[in-house]
C-alpha positions in Angstrom: 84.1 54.3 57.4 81.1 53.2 59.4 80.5 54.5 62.6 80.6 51.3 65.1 79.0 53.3 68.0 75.5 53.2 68.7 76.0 56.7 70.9 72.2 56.9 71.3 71.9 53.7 72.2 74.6 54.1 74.9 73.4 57.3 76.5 69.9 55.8 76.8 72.0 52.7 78.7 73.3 55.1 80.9 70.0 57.2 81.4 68.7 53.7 82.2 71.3 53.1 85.1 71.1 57.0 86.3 67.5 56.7 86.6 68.3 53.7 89.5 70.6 55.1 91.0 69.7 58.6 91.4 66.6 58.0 93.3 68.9 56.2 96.0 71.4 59.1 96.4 68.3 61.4 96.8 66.8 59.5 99.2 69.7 58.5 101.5 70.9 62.3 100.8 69.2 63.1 104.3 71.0 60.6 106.0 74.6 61.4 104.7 73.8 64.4 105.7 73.0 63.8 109.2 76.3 61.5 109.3 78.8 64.1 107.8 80.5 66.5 110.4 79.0 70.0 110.4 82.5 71.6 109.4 82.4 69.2 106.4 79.3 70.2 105.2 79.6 74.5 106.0 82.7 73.8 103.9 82.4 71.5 101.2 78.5 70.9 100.3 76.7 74.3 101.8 79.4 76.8 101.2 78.6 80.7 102.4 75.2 79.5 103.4 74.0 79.7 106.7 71.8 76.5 107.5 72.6 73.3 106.6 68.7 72.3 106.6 67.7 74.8 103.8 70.6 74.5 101.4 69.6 70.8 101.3 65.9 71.3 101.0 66.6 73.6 97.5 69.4 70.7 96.9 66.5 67.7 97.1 63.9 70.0 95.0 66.4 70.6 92.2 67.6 66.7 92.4 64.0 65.9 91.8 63.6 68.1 89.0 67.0 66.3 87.2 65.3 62.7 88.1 62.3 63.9 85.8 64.7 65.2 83.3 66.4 62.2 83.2 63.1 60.1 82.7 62.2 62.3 79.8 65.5 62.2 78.2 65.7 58.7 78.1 62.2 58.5 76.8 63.6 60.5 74.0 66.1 58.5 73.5 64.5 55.0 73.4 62.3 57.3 70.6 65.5 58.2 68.6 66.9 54.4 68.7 63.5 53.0 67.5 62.2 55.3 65.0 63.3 58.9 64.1 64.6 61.6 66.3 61.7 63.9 64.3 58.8 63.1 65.9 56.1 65.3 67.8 56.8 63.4 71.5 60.2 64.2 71.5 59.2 67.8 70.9 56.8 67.7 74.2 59.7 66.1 76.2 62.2 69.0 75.0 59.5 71.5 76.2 58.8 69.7 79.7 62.4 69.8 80.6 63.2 73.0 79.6 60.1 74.2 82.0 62.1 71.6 84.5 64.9 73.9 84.2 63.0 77.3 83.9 61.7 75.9 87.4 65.0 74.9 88.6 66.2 78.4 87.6 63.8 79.9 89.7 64.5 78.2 92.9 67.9 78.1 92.9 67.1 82.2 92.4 65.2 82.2 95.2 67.8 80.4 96.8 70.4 83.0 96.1 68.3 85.8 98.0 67.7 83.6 101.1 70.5 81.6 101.4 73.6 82.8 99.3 76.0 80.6 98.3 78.5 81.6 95.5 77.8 79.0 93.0 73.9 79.3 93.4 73.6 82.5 90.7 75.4 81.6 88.4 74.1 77.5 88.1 70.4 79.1 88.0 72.0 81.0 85.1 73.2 77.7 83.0 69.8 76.4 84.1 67.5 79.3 82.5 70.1 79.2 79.5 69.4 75.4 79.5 65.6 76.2 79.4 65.9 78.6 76.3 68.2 75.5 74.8 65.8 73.4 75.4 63.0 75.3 74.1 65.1 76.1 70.7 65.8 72.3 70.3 62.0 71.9 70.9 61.3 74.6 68.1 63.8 73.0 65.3 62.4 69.4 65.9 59.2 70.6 65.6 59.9 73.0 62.5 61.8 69.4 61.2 58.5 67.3 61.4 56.2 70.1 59.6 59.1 69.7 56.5 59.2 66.5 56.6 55.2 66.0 56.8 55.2 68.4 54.0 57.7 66.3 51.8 56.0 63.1 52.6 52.8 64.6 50.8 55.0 65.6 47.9 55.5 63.5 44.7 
């Protein structure tokens, strides 16, 4: 049976509407923030942290660094639904966000030693483990191009 869903096509739709929306939330972040009562915020959005101000300057930095992930991965994507997924600028967006996540790693590490929170560690963690993902995923499409360059000059 044929697969009816374009899944590709779909997540790059999506991608597509994240990448509107996103840079509103992280601009009017600031101003929700400024709104929201203080007990709100120490107990919802900042957690063990002890100033408001700095948890949300490591939470713009890392928003940022998903914005740019999510511009690269629908660039991928709008590669995958016109040609093949194998090709050599899908392997330099795989390797740009997993240095977007090695980075995102690092200051949310920093942010565990001057401003703990108890989720911070272990989501700069998934983000280093996203990195080495990434940079795996990077490695197979890449390995995937050199066979298939190889079998096109095959008879």
């Amino acid at each position: 049976m044929a697969n009816r869903w374009n899944i590709p096509l779909i997540l790059q739709r999506m991608l597509e509407v994240l990448l509107v929306l996103s840079p509103l939330i992280i601009i009017g972040m600031p101003f929700l923030f400024m709104y929201m009562p203080p007990d709100f915020l120490l107990k919802h959005i900042v957690g063990d942290a002890q100033d408001i101000w700095v948890a949300f300057i490591f939470i713009e930095i890392c928003s940022v660094c998903c914005w740019f992930i999510l511009l690269l991965l629908q660039r991928l994507f709008k590669t995958v639904n016109q040609s093949s997924p194998f090709v050599a600028d899908n392997v330099r967006y795989l390797k740009y966000i997993s240095y977007l996540c090695a980075f995102m790693a690092v200051v949310l590490f920093v942010k565990t030693f001057l401003d703990f929170s108890v989720m911070t560690p272990f989501v700069a963690i998934l983000g280093l483990l996203s990195s080495l993902f990434c940079q795996t995923l990077a490695w197979v499409f890449d390995k995937a191009i050199r066979l298939k360059d190889e079998n096109d000059l095959t008879i």
